[in-house]
Each structure stands twice: as structure tokens, then as C-alpha cells.
C-alpha positions in Angstrom: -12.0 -10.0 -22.8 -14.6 -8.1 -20.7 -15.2 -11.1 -18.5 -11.5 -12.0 -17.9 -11.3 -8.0 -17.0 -14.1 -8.2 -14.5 -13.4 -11.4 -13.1 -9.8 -9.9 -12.1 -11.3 -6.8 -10.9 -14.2 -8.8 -8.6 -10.6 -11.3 -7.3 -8.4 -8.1 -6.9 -11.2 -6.2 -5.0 -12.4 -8.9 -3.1 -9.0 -10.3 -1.8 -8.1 -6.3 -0.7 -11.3 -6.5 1.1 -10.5 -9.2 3.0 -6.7 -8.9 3.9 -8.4 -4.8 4.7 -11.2 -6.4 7.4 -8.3 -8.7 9.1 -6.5 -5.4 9.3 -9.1 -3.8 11.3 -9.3 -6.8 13.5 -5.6 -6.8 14.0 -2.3 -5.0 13.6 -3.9 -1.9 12.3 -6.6 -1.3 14.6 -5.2 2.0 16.5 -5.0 3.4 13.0 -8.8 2.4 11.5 -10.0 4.3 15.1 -8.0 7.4 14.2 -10.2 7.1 11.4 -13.5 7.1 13.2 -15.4 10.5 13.2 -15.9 12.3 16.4 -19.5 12.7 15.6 -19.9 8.9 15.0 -22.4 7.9 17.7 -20.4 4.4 18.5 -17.4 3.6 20.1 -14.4 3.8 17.8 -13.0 -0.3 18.7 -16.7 -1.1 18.1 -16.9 0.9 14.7 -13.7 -0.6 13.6 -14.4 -4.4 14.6 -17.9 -4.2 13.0 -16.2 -2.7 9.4 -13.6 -5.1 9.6 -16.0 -7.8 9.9 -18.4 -6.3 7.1 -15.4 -6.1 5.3 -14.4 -9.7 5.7 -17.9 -11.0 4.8 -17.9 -8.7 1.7 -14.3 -9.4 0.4 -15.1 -12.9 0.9 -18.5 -13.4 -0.5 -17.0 -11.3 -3.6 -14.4 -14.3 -3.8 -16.2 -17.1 -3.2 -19.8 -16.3 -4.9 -19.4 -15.3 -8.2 -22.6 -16.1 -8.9 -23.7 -13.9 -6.4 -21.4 -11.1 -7.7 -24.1 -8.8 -9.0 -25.5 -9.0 -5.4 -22.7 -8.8 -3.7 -20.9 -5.8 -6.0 -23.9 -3.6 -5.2 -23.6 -3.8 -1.1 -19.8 -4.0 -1.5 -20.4 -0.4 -3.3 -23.4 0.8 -1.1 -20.6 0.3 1.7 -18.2 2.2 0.3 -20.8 5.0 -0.1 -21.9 4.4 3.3 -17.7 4.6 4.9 -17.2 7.7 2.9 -18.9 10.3 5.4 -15.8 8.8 8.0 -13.3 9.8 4.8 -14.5 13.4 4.7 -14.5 13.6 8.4 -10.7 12.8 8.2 -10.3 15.5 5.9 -12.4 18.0 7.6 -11.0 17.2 11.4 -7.3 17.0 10.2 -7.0 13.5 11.6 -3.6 11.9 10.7 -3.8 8.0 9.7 -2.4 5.7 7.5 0.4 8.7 6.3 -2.2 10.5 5.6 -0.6 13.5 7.5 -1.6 16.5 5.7 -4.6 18.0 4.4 -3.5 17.6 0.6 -3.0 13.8 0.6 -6.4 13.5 2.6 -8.1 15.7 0.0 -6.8 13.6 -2.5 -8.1 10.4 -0.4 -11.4 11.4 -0.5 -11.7 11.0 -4.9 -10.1 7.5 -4.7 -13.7 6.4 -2.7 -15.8 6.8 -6.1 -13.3 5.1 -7.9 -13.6 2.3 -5.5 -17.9 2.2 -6.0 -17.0 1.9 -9.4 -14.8 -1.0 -8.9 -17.3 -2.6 -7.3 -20.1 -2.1 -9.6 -17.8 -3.1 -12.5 -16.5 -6.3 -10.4 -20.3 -7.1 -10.3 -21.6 -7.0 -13.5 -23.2 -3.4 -13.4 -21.5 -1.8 -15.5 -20.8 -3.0 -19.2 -21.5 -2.8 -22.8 -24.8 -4.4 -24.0 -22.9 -6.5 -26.1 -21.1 -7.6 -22.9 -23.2 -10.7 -21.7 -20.8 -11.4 -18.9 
């Protein structure tokens, strides 16, 4: 049952991944800059078309290797530890993205990014029973 669990979980995640990188490349672009902390010593369209590549690759590779997954669920949740700094920024600087329009909804954002790690690392094979030989 664990396996079916995390298989879903690595499918789920890695499709969101994808369809979330073609975002950046596309339709939603404007809005992933917004995103893009002031600090940040790139170019916002640069920032954005590199995540949205990254996240392509990831979302992909999560899909497509599950051999690999282990590998692959460990930089998929390294990145999503590496983004977060941009997620507080949003919070701190009051930038409005996505409907994220107030400073409530992007408190409450910011404690959807560890559940997202954990997604990952579950996806991957990190985290389960030692009975769990998936």
C-alpha cells in the first residue's frame, strides 16, 4: 500500500512540476517575476525562465525515472528549500501574485513550502517505515 501511496505522490508531484515550469515559460510569466525578490541579484525574466526550466527537468525526471526517484526526490526537495527565501520575500515585501493579495494568505503560503519538501522526500523513497522496502 505504501508503494502505490508514493508512487501517486512521485506522479502527482512530478506532473505539477512540470505543467508549473511550462507556466513560467509561458502564460504566467508576469506573475512568477512578481515573485522574484528585489534583493535577488538576477534579472527577474532570467530567474523565472531558469526555475521554469529547473522545474521542467525536475517534474520530468520525477516522471520518467523512477528508478532515479531517490535521486531525483532529494534535489526536487533541496529546490524547494532553495525557492523558499523568494516565498518569504513575498511575504516580507507585500508583493501581490498569484491572489496572494494580502499578508494573511501569503503568511499562510510560506507553511505550504515544508509540506511540499516533504512531498518530495516521501515521493522519493526518504521517508518510510523500515518495514517499507519500497
Amino acid at each position: 500500500m505504501a508503494t502505490a501511496a508514493r508512487t501517486a505522490a512521485r506522479l502527482v508531484l512530478g506532473a505539477a512540476m512540470v505543467g508549473a515550469g511550462v507556466l513560467h515559460l509561458t502564460v504566467q510569466r508576469q506573475e512568477f517575476q512578481a515573485q522574484v525578490p528585489s534583493w535577488f541579484p538576477l534579472d527577474e525574466d532570467l530567474t523565472v525562465l531558469g526555475s521554469g526550466v529547473a522545474e521542467i527537468a525536475l517534474g520530468a525526471a520525477f516522471l520518467a525515472l523512477p528508478r532515479r526517484k531517490r535521486l531525483v526526490g532529494g534535489l526536487l526537495a533541496a529546490f524547494f528549500v532553495v525557492i523558499f527565501p523568494g516565498n518569504i520575500a513575498q511575504y516580507v515585501e507585500g508583493t501581490d501574485a498569484f491572489g496572494l493579495d494580502t499578508d494573511t494568505k501569503r503568511l499562510v503560503r510560506l507553511f505550504f513550502q515544508p509540506l511540499l519538501v516533504l512531498w518530495a522526500l516521501y515521493g522519493g523513497g526518504w521517508l518510510r517505515r523500515r518495514r517499507d522496502h519500497s
